[in-house]
N, C-alpha and C positions, 0 to 999 in steps of 0.2 A: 553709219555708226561703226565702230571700230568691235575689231573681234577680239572677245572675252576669250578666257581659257581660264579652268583649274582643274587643279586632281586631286583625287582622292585615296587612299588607301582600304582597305576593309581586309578584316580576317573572316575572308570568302574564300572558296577557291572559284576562279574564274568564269567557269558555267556558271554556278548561283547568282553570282554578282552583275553577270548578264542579264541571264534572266528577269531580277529584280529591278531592273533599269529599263527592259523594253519590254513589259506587259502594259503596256499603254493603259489601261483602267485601273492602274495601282497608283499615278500621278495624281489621279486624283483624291484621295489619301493625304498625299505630301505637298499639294497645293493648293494653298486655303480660297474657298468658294469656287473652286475647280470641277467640271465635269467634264466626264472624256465618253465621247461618242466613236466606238469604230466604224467604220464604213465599209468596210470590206470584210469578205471570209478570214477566218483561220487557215493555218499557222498565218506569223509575220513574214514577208518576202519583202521582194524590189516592189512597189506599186500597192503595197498595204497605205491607205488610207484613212485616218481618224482627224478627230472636232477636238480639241480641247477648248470648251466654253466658260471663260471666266468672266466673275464680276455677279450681280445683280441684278434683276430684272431686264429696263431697259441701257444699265450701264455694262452691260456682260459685253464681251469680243469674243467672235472667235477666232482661233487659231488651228486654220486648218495644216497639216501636215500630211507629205507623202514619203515613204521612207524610198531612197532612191539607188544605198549601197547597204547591201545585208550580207555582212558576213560574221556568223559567231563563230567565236572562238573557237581552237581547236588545236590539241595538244596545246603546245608550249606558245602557241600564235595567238596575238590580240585577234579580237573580235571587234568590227566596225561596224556603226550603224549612222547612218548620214539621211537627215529628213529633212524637207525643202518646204517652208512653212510657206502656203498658198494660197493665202486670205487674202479678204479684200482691205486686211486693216495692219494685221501685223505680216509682216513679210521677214526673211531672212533664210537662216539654216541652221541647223545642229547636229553636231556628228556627238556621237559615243565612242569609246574606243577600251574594250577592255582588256584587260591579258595578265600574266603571271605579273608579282609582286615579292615584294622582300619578303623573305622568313612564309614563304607559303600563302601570304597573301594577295589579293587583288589588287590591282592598281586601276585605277580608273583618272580618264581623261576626257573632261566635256568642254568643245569649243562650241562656239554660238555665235551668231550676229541676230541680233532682232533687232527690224525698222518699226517704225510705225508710221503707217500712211498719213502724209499731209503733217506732221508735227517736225517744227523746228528743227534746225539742228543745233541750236541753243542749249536743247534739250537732252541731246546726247549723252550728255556725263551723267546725269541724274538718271538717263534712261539704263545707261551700264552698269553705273552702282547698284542701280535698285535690281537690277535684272542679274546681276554675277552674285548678290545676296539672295535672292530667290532660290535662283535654280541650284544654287550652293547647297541652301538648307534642307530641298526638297530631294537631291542627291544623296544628302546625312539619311534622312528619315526612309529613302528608300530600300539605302542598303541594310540598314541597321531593321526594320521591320520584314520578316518571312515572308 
């Protein structure tokens, strides 16, 4: 599957907008029938761990992820976060990238690939639409909710 990309803006300054993007159990909030399981201690670093279990009983997947590049923001410098999904079902990556923005604002920029094991590549276009409207929407409600 081909990699997705959009961005964002928000009237954040840069740590909050951070923040709000990598508290891992706040997705679950902004992604409907989503739970998010961490695996590992506090704080977030290189080798933080977490489940996010979507779907419904026996149609949930999980999507496990390893965060593999942590770096927040600082002064005037983006912040990167890059997670290596390493499930047995959806596979790919997602980085975060946040930093100063127009008029005092955040800018934010999320790429992504997500596969999904054993399906089509027929499938592809439907799987990026639906998947770049997802993580679009859940990006809105993350920055926009405390």
């Amino acid at each position: 599957m081909p990699v997705f990309t959009f961005t964002r803006t928000a009237p954040l300054p840069h740590d909050e907008a951070w923040r709000r993007l990598t508290e891992w159990p706040r997705h679950a909030d902004a992604v409907p029938l989503t739970r998010i399981r961490v695996l590992t201690p506090p704080p977030t670093r290189v080798g933080t761990r977490f489940v996010a279990r979507s779907g419904i009983g026996p149609l949930a997947v999980d999507d496990t992820m390893e965060v593999t590049v942590w770096r927040p923001p600082c002064d005037d410098e983006p912040g990167l976060c890059r997670l290596e999904k390493r499930g047995r079902v959806v596979l790919g990556w997602a980085e975060i990238e946040v930093g100063p923005g127009p008029g005092g604002r955040s800018r934010v920029v999320w790429r992504e690939e997500v596969r999904v094991r054993f399906a089509p590549r027929a499938l592809d276009g439907v799987l990026d639409r639906t998947a770049r409207v997802m993580f679009g929407r859940a990006v809105n409600r993350l920055l926009r909710q405390a």
